[in-house]
C-alpha positions as CSV (number, residue, x, y, z in Angstrom):
1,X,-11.2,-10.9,0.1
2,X,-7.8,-8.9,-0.1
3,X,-5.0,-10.5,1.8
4,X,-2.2,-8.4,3.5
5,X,1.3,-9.1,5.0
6,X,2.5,-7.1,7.9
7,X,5.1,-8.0,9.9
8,X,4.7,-11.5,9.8
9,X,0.7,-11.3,10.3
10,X,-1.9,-12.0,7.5
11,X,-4.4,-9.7,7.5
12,X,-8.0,-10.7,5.3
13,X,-9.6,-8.1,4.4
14,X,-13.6,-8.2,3.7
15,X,-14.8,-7.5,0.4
16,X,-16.4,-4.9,1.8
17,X,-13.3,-3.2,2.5
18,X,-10.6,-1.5,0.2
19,X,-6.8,-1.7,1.8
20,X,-4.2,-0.4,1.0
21,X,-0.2,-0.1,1.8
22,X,1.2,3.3,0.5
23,X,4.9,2.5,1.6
24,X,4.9,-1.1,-0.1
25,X,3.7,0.5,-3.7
26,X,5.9,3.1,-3.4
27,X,3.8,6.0,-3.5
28,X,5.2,7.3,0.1
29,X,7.6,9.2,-2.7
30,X,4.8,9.8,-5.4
31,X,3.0,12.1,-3.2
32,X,3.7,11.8,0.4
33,X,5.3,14.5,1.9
34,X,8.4,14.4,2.9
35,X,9.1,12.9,6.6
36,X,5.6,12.0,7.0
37,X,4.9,9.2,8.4
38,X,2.5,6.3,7.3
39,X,0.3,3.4,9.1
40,X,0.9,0.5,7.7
41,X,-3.1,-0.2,5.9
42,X,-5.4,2.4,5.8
43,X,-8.4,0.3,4.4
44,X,-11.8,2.5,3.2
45,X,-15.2,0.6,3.4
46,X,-17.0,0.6,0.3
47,X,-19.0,2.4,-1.3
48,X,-17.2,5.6,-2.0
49,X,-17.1,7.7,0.0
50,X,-16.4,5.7,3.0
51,X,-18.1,5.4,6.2
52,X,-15.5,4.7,7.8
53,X,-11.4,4.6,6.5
54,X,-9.2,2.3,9.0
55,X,-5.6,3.6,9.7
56,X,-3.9,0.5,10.8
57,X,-0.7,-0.6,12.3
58,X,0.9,-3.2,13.1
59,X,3.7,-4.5,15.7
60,X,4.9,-8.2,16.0
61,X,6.5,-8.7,19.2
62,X,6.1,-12.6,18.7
63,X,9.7,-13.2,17.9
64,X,12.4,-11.1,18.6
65,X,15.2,-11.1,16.4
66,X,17.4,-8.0,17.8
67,X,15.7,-6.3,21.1
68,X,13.8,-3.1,20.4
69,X,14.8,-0.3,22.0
70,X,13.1,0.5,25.2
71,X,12.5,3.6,23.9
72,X,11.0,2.7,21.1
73,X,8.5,0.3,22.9
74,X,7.5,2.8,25.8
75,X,6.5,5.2,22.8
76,X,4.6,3.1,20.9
77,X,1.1,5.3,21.5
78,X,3.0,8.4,20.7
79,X,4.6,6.6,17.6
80,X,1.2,5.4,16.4
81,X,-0.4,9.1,17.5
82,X,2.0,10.4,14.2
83,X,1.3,7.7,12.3
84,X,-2.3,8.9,12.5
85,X,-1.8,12.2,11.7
86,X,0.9,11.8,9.2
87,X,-1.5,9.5,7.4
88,X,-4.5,11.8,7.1
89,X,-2.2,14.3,6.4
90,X,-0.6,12.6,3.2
91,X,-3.5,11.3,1.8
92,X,-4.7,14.9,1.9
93,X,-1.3,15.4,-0.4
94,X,-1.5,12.2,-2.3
95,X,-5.3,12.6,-3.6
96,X,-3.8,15.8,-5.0
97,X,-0.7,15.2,-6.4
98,X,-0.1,11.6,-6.7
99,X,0.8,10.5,-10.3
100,X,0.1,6.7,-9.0
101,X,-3.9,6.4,-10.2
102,X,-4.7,4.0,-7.7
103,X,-3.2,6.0,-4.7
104,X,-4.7,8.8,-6.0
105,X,-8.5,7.5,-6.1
106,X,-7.8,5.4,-2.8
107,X,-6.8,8.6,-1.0
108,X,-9.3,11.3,-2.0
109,X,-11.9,8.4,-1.4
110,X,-9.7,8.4,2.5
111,X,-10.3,12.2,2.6
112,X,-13.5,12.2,1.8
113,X,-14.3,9.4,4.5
114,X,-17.2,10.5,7.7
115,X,-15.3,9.0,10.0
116,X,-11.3,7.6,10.5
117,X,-11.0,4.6,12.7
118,X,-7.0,4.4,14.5
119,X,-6.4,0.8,14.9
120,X,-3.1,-0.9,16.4
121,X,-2.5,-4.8,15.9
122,X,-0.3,-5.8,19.0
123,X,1.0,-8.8,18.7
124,X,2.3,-9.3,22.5
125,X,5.8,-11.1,23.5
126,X,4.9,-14.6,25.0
127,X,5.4,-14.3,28.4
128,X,8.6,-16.1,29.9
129,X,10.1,-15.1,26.6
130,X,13.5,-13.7,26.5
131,X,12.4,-10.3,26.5
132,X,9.7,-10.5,28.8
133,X,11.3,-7.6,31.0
134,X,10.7,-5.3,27.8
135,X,6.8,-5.7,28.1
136,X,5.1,-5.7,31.5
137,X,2.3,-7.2,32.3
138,X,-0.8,-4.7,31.7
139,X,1.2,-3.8,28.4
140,X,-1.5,-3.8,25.7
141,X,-3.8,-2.4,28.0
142,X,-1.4,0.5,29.2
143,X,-0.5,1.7,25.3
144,X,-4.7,1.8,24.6
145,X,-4.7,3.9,27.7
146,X,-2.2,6.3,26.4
147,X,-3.2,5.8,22.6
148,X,-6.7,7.0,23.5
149,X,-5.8,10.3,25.0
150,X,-3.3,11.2,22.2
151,X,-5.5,10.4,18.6
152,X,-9.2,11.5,20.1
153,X,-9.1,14.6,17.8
154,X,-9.1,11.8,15.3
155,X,-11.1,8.2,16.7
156,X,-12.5,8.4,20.3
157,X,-12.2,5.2,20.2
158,X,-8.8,3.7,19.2
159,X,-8.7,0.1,19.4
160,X,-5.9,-2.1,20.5
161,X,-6.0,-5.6,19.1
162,X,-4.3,-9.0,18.9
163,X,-5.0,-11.9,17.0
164,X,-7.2,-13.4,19.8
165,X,-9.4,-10.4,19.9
166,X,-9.9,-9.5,16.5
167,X,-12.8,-11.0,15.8
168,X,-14.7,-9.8,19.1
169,X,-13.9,-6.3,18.4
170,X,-15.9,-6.5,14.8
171,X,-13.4,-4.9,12.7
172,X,-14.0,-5.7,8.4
173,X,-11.0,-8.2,9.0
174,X,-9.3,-11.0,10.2
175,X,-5.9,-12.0,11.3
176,X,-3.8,-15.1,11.4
């Protein structure tokens, strides 16, 4: 099992699973195009290639240090939307330029995936919580809607996800 910090949340990987998080080892400079943005994990089931490659980000609204902009949270789907395509789009440049090995083999083994899985982890603001007027009720529910119509060229079938409903949506992972 692989174990991952995000934003606070601790994501456990199965072994049947490969993550990885090209911003934290630095190859978002060895490779990546410039601008491009990145999710956070894009894990590859094993073998090689993969069935399926999971582009995953993640949001922690749990605790609010300094209030998001409202901006910033009413564009989450379209946020994620360029995540997606920024991602496939510089693994596509990493598996062929990257001088980082692992990146390299990671991300042509992401290229060469059948299908790419778009997956947010939405960690909602407790209700009654000092920013409750940033996220109404319906929230979650309302970015999936959105989300869904913006990344179908790429998953159908986005999923929206919290810790409580990880483990019923059957995704190679957990979350604490």
């Amino acid at each position: 099992m692989t174990v991952v910090d995000v934003e606070n949340l601790v994501f456990t990987f199965d072994n049947s699973v490969e993550p990885f998080q090209y911003e934290a080892a630095g190859t978002v400079v060895d490779g990546w195009p410039n601008g491009t943005k990145v999710a956070d994990v894009i894990a590859n089931e094993l073998p090689s290639p993969p069935a399926v490659t999971w582009l995953v980000e993640a949001k922690n609204f749990r605790v609010i240090h300094n209030p998001p902009k409202l901006a910033n949270i009413a564009g989450l789907a379209v946020t994620m939307m360029e995540k997606a395509d920024g991602t496939i789009a510089g693994m596509i440049a990493v598996s062929a330029v990257s001088t980082d090995a692992a990146a390299r083999a990671h991300a042509t083994s992401a290229t060469q995936s059948a299908a790419h899985r778009v997956v947010l982890h939405l960690e909602p603001h407790p209700a009654g919580g000092g920013h409750s007027n940033l996220f109404p009720v319906n929230f979650s529910a309302n970015v999936w809607m959105k989300l869904k119509q913006l990344v179908s060229h790429i998953d159908p079938h986005p999923l929206v996800l919290s810790i409580a409903s990880t483990q019923a949506a059957g995704v190679p992972w957990e979350v604490a």
